[in-house]
C-alpha positions as CSV (number, residue, x, y, z in Angstrom):
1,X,17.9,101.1,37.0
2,X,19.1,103.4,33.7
3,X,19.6,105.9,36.3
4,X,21.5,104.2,38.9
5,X,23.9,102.4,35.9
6,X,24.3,106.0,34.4
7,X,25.4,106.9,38.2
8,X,28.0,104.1,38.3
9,X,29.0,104.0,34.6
10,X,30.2,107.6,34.9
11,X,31.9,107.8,38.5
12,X,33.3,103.9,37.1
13,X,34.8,105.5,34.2
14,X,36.5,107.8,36.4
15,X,37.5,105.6,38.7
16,X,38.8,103.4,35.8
17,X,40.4,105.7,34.3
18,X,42.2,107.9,37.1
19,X,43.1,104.8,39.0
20,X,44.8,102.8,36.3
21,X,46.7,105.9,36.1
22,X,47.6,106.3,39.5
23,X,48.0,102.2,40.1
24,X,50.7,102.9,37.3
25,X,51.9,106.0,38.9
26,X,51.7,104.4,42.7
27,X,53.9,101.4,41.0
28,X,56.6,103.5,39.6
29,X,57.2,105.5,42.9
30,X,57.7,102.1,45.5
31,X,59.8,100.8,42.3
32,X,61.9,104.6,42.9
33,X,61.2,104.5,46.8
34,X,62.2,101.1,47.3
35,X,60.6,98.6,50.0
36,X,61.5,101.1,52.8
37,X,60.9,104.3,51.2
38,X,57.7,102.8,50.2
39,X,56.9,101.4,53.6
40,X,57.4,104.8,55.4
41,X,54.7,106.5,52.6
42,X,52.0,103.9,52.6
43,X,52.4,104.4,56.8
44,X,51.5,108.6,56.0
45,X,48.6,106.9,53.5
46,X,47.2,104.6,55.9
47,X,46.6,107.8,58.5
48,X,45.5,109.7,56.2
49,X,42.9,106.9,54.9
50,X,42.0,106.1,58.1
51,X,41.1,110.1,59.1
52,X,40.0,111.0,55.8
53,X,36.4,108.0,56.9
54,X,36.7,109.5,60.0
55,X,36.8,113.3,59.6
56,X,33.1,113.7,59.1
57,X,32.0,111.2,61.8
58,X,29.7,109.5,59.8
59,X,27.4,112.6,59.4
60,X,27.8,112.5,55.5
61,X,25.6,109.6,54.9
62,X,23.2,110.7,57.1
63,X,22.7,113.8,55.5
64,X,22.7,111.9,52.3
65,X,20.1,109.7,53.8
66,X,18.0,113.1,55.3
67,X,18.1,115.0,51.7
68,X,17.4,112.1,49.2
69,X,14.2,111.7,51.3
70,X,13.5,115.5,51.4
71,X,15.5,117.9,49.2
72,X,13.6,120.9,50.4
73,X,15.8,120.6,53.6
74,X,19.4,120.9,51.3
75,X,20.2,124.5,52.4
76,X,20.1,123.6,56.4
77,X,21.5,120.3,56.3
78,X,24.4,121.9,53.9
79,X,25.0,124.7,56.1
80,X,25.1,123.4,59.4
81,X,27.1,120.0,58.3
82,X,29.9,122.8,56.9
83,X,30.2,124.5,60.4
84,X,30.0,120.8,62.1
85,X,32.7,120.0,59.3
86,X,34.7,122.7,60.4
87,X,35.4,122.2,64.4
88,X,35.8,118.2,63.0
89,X,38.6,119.1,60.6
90,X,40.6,121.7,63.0
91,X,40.8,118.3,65.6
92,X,41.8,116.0,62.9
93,X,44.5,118.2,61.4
94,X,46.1,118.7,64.8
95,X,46.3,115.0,65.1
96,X,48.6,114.9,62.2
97,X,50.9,117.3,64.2
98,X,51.2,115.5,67.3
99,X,51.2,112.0,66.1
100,X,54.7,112.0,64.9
101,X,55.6,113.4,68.2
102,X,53.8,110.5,70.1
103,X,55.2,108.0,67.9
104,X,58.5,109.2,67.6
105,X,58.4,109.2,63.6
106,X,61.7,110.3,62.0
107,X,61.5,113.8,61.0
108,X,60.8,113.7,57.6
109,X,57.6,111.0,58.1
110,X,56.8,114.1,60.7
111,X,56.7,116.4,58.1
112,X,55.7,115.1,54.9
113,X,52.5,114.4,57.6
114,X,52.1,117.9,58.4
115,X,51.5,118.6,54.7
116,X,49.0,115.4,54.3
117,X,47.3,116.8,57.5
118,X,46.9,120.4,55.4
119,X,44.8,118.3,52.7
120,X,43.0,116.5,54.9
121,X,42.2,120.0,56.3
122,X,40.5,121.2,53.0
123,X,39.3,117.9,51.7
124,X,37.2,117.9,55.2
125,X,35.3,121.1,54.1
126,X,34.6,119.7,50.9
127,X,33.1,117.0,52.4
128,X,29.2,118.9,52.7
129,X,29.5,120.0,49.0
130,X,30.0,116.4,47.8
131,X,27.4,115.4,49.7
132,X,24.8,117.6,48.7
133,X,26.4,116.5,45.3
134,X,25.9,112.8,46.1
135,X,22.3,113.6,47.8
136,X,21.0,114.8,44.4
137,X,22.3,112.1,42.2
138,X,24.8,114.2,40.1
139,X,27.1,111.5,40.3
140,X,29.1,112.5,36.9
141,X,30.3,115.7,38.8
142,X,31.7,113.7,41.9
143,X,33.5,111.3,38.8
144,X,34.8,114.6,37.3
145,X,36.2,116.1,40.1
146,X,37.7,112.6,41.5
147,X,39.7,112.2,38.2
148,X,40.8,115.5,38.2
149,X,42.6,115.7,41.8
150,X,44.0,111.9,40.5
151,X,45.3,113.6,37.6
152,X,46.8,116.3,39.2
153,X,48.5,114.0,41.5
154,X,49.5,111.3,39.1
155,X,51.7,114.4,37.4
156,X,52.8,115.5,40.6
157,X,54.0,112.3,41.6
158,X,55.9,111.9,38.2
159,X,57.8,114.7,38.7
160,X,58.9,113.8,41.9
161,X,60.2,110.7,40.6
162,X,61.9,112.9,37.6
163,X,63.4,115.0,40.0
164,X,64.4,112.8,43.1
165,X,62.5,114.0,45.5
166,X,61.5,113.2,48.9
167,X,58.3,112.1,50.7
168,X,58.0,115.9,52.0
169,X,57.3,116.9,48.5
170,X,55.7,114.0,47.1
171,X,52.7,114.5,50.0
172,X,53.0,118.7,49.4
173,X,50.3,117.9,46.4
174,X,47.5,116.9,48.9
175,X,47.3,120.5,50.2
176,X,47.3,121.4,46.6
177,X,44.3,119.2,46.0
178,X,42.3,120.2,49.3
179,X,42.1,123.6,48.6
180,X,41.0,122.5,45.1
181,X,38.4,120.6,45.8
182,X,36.6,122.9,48.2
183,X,37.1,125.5,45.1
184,X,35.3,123.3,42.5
185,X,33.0,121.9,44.7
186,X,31.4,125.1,46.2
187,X,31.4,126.1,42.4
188,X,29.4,123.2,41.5
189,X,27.0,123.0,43.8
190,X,25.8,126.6,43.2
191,X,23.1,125.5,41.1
192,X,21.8,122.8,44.0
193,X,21.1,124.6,47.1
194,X,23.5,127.4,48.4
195,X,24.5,126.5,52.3
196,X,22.2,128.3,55.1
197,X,24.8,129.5,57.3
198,X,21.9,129.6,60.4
199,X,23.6,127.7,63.0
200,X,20.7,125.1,64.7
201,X,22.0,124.0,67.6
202,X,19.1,121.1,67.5
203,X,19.7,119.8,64.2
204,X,23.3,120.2,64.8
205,X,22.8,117.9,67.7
206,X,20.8,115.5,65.5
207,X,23.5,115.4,63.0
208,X,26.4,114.2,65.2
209,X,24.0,111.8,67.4
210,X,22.5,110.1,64.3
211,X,25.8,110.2,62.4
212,X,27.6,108.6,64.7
213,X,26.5,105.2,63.7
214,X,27.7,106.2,59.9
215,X,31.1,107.6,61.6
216,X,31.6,103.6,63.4
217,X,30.7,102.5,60.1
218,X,32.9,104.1,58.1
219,X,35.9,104.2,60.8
220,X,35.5,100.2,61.4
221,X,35.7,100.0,58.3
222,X,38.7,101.4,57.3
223,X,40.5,100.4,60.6
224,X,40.0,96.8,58.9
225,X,41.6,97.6,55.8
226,X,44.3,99.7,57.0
227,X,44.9,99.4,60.9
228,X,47.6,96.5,60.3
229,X,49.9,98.6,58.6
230,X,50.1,101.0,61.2
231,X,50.6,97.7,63.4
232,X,53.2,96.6,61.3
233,X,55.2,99.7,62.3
234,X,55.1,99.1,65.6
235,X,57.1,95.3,65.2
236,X,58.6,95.0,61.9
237,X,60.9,97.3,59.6
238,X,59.8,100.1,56.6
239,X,60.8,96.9,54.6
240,X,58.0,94.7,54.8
241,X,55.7,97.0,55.9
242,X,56.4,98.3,52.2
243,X,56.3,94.6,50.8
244,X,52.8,94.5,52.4
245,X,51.8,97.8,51.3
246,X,52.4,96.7,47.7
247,X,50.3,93.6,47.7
248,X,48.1,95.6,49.3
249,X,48.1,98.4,46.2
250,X,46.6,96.5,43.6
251,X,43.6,96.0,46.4
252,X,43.6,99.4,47.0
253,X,42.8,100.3,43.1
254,X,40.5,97.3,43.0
255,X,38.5,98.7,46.0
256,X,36.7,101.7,43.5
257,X,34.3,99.1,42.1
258,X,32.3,98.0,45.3
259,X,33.1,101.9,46.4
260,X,31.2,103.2,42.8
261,X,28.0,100.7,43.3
262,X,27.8,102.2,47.2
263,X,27.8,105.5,46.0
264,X,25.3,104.9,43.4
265,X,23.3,103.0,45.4
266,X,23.1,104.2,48.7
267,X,20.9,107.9,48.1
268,X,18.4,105.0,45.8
269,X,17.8,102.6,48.6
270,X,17.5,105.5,51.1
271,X,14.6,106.9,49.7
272,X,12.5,103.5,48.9
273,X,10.2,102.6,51.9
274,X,10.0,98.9,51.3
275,X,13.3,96.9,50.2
276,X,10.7,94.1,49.9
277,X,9.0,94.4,46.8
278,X,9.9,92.5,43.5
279,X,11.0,96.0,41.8
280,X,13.5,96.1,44.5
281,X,14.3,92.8,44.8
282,X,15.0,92.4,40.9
283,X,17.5,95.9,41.6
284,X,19.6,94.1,44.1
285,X,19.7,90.7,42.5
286,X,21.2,91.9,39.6
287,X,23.8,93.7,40.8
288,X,24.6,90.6,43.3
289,X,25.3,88.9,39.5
290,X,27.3,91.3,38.2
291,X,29.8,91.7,41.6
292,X,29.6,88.0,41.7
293,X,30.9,88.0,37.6
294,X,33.3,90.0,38.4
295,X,34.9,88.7,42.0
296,X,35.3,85.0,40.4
297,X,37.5,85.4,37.7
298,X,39.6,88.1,39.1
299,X,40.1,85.7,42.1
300,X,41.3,83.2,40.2
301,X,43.7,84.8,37.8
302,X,45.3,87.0,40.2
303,X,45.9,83.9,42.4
304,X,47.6,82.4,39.1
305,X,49.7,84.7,37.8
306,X,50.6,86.7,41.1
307,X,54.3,86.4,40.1
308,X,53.9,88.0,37.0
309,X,51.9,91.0,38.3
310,X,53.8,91.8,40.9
311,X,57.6,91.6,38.7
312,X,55.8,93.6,36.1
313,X,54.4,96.6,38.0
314,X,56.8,96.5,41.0
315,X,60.0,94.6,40.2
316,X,62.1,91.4,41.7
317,X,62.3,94.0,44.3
318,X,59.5,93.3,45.7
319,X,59.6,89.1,45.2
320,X,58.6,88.7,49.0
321,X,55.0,90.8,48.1
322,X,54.1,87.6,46.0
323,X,52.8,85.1,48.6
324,X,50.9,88.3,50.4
325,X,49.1,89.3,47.3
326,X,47.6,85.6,46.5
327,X,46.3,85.9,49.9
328,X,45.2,89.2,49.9
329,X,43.3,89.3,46.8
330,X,40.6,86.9,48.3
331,X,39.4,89.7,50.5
332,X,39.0,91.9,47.6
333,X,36.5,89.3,46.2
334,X,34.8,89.1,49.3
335,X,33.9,92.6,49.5
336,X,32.6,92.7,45.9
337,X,30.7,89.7,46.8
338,X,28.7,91.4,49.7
339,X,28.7,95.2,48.0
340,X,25.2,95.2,48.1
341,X,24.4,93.7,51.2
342,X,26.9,96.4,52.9
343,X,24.8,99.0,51.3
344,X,21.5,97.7,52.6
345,X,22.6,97.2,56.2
346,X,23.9,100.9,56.2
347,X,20.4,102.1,55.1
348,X,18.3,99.8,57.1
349,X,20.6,98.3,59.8
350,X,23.3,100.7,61.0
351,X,23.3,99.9,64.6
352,X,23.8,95.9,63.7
353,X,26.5,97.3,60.7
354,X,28.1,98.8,63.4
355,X,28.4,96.1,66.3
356,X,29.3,93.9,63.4
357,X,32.2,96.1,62.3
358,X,33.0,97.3,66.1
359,X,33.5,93.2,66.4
360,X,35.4,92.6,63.1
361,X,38.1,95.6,63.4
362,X,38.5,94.6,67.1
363,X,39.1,91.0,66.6
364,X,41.7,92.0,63.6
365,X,43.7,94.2,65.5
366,X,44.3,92.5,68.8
367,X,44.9,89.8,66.3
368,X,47.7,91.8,64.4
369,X,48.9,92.6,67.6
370,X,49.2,89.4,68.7
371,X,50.4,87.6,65.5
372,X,52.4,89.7,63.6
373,X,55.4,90.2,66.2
374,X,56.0,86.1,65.5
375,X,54.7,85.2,62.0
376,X,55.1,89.0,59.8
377,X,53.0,90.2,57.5
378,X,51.5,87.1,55.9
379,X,49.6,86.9,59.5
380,X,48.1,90.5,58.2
381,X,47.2,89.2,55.1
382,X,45.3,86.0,56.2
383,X,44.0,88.1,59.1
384,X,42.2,90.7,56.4
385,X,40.8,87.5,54.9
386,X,39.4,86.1,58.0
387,X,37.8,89.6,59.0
388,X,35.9,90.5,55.3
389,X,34.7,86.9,55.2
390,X,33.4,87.4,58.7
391,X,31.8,90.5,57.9
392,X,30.5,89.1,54.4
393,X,28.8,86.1,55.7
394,X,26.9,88.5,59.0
395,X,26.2,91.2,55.9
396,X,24.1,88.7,54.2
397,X,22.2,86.5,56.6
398,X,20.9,90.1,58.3
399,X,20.6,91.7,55.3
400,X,18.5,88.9,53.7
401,X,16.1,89.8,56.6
402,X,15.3,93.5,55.2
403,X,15.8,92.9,51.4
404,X,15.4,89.7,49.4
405,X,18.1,88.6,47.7
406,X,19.8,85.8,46.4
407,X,23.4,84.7,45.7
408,X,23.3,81.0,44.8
409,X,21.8,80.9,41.0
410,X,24.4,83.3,40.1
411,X,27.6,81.3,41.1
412,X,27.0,78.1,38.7
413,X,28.3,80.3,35.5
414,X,31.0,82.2,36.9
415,X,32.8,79.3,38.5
416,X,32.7,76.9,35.7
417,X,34.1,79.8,33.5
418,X,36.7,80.8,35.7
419,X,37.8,77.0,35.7
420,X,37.9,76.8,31.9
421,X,39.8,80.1,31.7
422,X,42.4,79.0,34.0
423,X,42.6,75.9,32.2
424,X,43.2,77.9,29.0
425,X,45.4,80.3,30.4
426,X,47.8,77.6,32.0
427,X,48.6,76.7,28.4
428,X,50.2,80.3,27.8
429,X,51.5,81.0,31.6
430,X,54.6,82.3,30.2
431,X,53.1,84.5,27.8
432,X,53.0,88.8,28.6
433,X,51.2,89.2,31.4
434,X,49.4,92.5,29.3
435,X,48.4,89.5,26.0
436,X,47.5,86.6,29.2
437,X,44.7,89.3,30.7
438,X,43.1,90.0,27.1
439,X,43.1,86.0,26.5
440,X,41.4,85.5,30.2
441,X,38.8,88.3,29.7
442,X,37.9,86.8,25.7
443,X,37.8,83.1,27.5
444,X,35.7,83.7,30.6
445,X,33.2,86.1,28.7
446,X,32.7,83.8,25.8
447,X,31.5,80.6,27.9
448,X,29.2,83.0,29.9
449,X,28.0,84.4,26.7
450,X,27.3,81.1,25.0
451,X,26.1,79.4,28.5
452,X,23.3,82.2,28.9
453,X,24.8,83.7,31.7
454,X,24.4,87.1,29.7
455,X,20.9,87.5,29.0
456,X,19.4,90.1,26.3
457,X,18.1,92.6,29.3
458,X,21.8,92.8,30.1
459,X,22.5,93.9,26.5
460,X,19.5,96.5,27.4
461,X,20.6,97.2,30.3
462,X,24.1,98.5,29.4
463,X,22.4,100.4,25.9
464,X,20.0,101.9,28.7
465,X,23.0,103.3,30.6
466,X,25.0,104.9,27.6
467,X,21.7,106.1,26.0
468,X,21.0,109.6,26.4
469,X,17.8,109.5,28.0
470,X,15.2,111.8,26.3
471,X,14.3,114.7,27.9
């Protein structure tokens, strides 16, 4: 446990940390950009999200998977997953040349892709480094490089705004990134394993035949979260696909804390044989209370004070984003709710992970398709709700089946804090926004405190994580 929360305290920090600034960052450009502008970049994101899960098809986690349960095998697994990475990458970057073209994107859309698609490019062959990285449970250099390539982008971004310039240049930094990241990473890892460049065409084989049920994991998933906005495109103006795609940003940032306890998680439960046993069990309960502390109360405010949050980081600009953000944030608490179940299907049920997913992002985009031509993008928004919940509630009945775990002694608390905190904060509802979050986080953790909800092996818990262990 002092291991795994050292794991997710240091690539949280990061996270944290690099993704306030770039939430702050991401705010000030759609405020510069304007709906539209805003619109046409979260349309280059959303590819480049989408390709970025896709890149590797899937063959990352098993490699992951294959190392954590025998790291003699690091060199050949690194070596041939780099030259699988390779052929993988040179496909996906000419997809970001010809899409415009198929699409008829304006020219500088076309462009500013071109540059995103040179990233993608080098962030593809960095993929086998952080893996190896991820396989051996140095977690605190995957947090140190993530907040460096945020930091390097927050600034660029800045100075684009500072200097008025367009998309082309504001995406020009993701090529500066790639190339970094390969650079650090094949620096860091020279310590692990260095890469066995011995091309095996049977392993080679095994790696894309039993990481294709990673590659429909991760592509279904990310088609959920970001397929509509490429639908959007199709039926509605930059506008609103830019409304959207702000309502959709604060999501986005919120996203790194089921993403931090799948990272730390995954390599830990793919390397135990039985899921079953009280050890276990006592692993995953506990982090099924902490999600479930966390995706209450930041339900409930968000819901509240949507206004506020959305005037203060974006501007009356952006007044239509309101009513899709109260919507919207529901899914986010749905996927912290089932963070760990998600985690134990990809280790012990991919195949069912993936018809479940296969079902989900089918089902949301025919519905987008269908929907969004006559009601917008508030269908989107309650569509994404319907789909995570969908997911969520498959996750954990099949889930339950492998590991033991429980949900409904941990809801009690958070519920009847999140009710007293909302009752509290209606009191101050015109208040700063900034001074309404501190009040809300001192309300909700003092009746879980003085209810019990926070036991004493919590308190250990968190001193085990930021202890120094001995050597």
């Amino acid at each position: 446990m002092s291991n795994i929360g050292r794991n997710i305290v240091s690539l949280g920090l990061s996270r944290i940390t690099s993704g306030l600034l770039l939430f702050f960052v991401y705010a000030k450009l759609a405020s510069y950009l304007g709906p539209a502008g805003f619109g046409k970049f979260s349309l280059i994101l959303a590819y480049y999200t989408i390709f970025l899960l896709f890149v590797d098809f899937g063959i990352s986690r098993y490699v992951i998977k294959k190392i954590s349960e025998d790291k003699s095998q690091t060199p050949l697994y690194f070596g041939n997953f780099f030259i699988a990475q390779f052929f993988l990458a040179l496909i996906v970057f000419s997809l970001f040349i010809f899409i415009p073209r198929w699409f008829d994107y304006d020219a500088e859309v076309a462009r500013a892709m071109f540059y995103i698609g040179i990233g993608l490019l080098f962030g593809a062959l960095s993929i086998p480094f952080a893996a190896i990285i991820q396989a051996w449970q140095k977690i605190h250099l995957l947090a140190a490089v993530y907040f460096f390539d945020s930091l390097i982008r927050a600034v660029w971004l800045i100075l684009a705004i500072l200097w008025s310039k367009d998309l082309v240049f504001i995406f020009f930094v993701y090529s500066l990134t790639g190339v970094f990241d390969i650079v650090i990473y094949a620096i860091l890892t020279r310590k692990i394993a260095r890469p066995r460049f011995q091309f095996d065409q049977g392993l080679t084989k095994k790696l894309f035949m039993y990481g294709i049920p990673f590659a429909f994991v991760s592509g279904f998933e990310i088609l959920i979260a970001k397929v509509d906005i490429v639908i959007q495109k199709f039926f509605l103006p930059y506008y609103e696909v830019g409304l959207y795609s702000a309502a959709y940003r604060f999501l986005d940032f919120l996203t790194f804390i089921p993403a931090v306890v799948a990272i730390s998680l995954f390599p830990v439960l793919s390397e135990i044989p039985d899921l079953k046993t009280p050890e276990t069990k006592g692993i995953i309960d506990r982090f099924n209370r902490y999600m479930l502390l966390l995706a209450i109360p930041l339900g409930t405010g968000a819901t509240m004070f949507a206004d506020k949050i959305i005037f203060t980081l974006f501007g009356p600009e952006y007044t239509g984003s309101i009513l899709i953000f109260q919507i919207l944030i529901w899914s986010t608490v749905i996927t912290f709710v089932y963070a760990v179940s998600n985690v134990i299907m990809q280790v012990r049920q991919t195949k069912r992970a993936v018809l479940i997913l296969a079902v989900a992002a089918a089902a949301n985009a025919v519905s987008n398709v269908i929907l969004v031509p006559r009601f917008g993008i508030i269908a989107s928004a309650w569509l994404t709700v319907a789909t995570y919940l969908l997911v969520a509630a498959l996750y954990i009945f099949y889930s339950n089946n492998t590991a033991r775990h429980s949900y409904h002694p941990y809801v009690f608390w958070p519920v009847i804090a999140s009710a007293l905190m909302a009752a509290g904060l209606w009191a101050i509802r015109d208040a700063n926004i900034f001074l309404i979050t501190l009040i809300a986080i001192a309300i909700y953790f003092g009746v879980l405190i003085a209810g019990g909800y926070v036991k004493r092996e919590d308190w250990l818990f968190i001193k085990s994580v930021v202890t120094k262990p001995s050597p």
